[in-house]
C-alpha positions in Angstrom: -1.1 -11.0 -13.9 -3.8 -12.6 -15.9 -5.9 -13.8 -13.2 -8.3 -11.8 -11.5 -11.6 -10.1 -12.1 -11.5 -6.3 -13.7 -10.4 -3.5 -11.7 -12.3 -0.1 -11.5 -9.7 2.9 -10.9 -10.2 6.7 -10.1 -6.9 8.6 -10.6 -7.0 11.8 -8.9 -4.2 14.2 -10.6 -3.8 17.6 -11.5 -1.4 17.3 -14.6 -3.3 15.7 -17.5 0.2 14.3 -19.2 0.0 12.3 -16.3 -3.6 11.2 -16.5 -3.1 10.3 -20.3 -0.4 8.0 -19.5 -1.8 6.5 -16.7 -5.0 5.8 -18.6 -2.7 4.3 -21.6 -0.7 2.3 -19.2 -3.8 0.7 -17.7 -5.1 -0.1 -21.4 -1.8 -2.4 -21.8 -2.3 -4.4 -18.8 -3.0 -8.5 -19.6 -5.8 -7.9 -16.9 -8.5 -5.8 -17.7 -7.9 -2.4 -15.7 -10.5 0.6 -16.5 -10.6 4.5 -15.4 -13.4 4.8 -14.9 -13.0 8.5 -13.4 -10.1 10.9 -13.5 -9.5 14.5 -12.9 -7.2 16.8 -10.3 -10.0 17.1 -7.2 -10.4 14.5 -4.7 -14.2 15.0 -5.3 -13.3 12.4 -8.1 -13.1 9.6 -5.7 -16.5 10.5 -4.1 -18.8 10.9 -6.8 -20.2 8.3 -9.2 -18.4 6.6 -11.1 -15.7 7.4 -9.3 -17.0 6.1 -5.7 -17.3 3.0 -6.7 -13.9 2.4 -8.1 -11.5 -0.3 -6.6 -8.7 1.8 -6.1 -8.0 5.2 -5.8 -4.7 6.5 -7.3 -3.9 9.8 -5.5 -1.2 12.4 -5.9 -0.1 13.6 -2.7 0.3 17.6 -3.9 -3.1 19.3 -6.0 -3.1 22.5 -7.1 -1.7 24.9 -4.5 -2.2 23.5 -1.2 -0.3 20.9 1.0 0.4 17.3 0.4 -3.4 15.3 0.5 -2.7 13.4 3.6 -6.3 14.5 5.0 -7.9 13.1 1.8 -5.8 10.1 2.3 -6.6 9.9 6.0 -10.5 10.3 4.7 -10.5 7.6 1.9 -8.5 5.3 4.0 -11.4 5.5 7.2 -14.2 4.7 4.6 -12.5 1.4 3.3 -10.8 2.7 0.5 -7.7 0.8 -1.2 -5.7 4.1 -2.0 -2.1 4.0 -3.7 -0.3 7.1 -3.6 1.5 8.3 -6.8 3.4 11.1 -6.0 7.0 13.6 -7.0 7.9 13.1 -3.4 10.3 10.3 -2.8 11.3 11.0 1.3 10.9 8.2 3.7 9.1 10.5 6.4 6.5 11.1 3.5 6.2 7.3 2.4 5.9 6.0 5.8 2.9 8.7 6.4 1.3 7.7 4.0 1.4 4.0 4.8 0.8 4.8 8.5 -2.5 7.0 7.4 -3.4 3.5 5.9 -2.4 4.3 2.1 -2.2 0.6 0.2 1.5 1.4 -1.1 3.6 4.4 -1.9 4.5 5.1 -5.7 7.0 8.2 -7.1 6.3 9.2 -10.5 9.8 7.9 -11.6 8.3 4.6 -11.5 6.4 3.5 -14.6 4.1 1.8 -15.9 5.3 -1.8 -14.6 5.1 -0.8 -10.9 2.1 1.3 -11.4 0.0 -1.1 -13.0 1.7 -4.0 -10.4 0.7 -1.6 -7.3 -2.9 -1.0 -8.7 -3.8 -5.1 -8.6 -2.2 -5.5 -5.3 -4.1 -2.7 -4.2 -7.4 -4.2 -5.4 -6.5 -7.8 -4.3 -5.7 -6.4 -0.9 -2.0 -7.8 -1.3 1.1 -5.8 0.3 3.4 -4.1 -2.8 6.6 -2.8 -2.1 7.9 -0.7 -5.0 11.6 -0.6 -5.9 11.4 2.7 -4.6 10.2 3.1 -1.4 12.5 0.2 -0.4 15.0 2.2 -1.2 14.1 5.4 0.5 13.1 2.5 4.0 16.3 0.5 3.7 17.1 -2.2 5.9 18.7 -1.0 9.2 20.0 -1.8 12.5 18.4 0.7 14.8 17.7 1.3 18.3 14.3 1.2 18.2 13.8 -2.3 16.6 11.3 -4.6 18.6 12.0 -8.2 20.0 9.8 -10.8 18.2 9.9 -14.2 18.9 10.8 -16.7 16.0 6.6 -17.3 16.1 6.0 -13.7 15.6 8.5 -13.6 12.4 7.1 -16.7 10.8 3.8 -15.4 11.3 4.4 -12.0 10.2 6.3 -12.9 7.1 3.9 -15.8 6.3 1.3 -12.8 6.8 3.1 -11.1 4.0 2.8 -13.3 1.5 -0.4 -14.3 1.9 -4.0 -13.5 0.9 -5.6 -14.0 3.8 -5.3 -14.8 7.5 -7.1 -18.4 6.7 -4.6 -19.0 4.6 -1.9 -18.2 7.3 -3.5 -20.4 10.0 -3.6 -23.4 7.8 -0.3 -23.0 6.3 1.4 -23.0 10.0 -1.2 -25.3 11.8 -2.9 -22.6 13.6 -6.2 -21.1 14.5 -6.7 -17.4 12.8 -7.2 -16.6 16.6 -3.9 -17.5 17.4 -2.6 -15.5 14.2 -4.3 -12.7 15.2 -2.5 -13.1 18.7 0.6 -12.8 17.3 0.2 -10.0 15.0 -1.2 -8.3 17.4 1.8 -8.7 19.8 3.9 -7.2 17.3 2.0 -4.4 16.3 2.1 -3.4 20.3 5.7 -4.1 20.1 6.2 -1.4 17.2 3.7 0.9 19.1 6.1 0.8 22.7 9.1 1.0 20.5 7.5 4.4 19.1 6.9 3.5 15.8 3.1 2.5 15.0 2.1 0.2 12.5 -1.4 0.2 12.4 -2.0 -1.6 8.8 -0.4 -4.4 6.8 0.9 -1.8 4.4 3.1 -0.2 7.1 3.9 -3.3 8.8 5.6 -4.3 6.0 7.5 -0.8 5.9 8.8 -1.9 9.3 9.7 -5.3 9.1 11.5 -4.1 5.5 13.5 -1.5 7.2 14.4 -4.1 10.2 15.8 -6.6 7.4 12.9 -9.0 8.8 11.8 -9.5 5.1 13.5 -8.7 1.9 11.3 -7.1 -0.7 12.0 -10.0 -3.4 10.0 -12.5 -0.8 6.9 -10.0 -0.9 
């Protein structure tokens, strides 16, 4: 947890008990992790110094209007690493928000270990599944689980714990072509089985709730 260069954060929260302890939870982390813009508007995350934060941390309900998944939808289509820190603890609400492309889903119960854990996923682009959302996913047996081959699993799982698809490739004597072959096979698998997983995020929400991978791999 020591590795790593800084990391630039915009927290984007109405309650300031909230944005106090988030700010002091940060300031404890072994690798440097700076607010560098907080407040309870989205506008945070699109103004300077805000904009040019690593990752937004955004709370799903603001003031008086409906959950934020249009601001999430927003940050997420201009290339934003966004984790979502929210009361809400409902699987159709978590896997929304890592189908609209959100980095990982948080609830408030968590502290500061999962927070801070999420953040440096987030900004190392690496898949973080908190105790959580597991929980509220589950692993099941349904209906509506897709057939992958062996090859797809390996290469999915190996995906997982990777940082990139380079990485992937030369681990399983590959090309990255070929990787991307296969991923793409199973994301058109979970599309005809009805449930899309458009980003790694929520490909991981799917292969957690098939039992394909067990969060203490991730």
């Amino acid at each position: 947890m020591n590795d790593g260069p800084p990391v630039g954060v915009v927290v984007v929260d109405d309650h300031p008990a909230i944005l106090s302890g988030v700010e002091a939870w940060y300031a404890a982390s072994p690798r440097t992790i700076t607010v560098v813009a907080a407040g309870g508007s989205v506008r945070e995350a699109w103004t300077p110094p805000g904009s040019t934060a690593d990752v937004v941390v955004l709370d799903l309900q603001l003031g008086d209007g409906g959950p934020a998944f249009p601001s999430l939808r927003r940050l997420v289509d201009a290339g934003r690493q966004v984790v979502v820190y929210s009361m809400r603890d409902d699987e159709k609400t978590a896997l929304n928000c890592l189908d609209l492309g959100a980095a990982t889903f948080l609830t408030k119960t968590e502290g500061r270990e999962h927070l801070v854990a999420a953040t440096l996923a987030a900004a190392d682009e690496r898949p973080y599944m908190p105790p959580a959302l597991a929980g509220a996913l589950g692993t099941n047996v349904r209906t509506d689980r897709p057939q992958l081959s062996a090859r797809e699993e390996s290469v999915l799982i190996e995906w997982f714990q990777s940082e990139s698809k380079e990485l992937v490739a030369q681990r399983l004597g590959l090309s990255v072509r070929t990787v991307n072959s296969y991923l793409d096979r199973v994301r058109i698998k979970y599309a005809n089985a009805g449930r899309p997983a458009r980003t790694k995020a929520s490909l991981v929400a799917r292969a957690v709730q098939d039992g394909l991978v067990d969060v203490n791999d991730l």
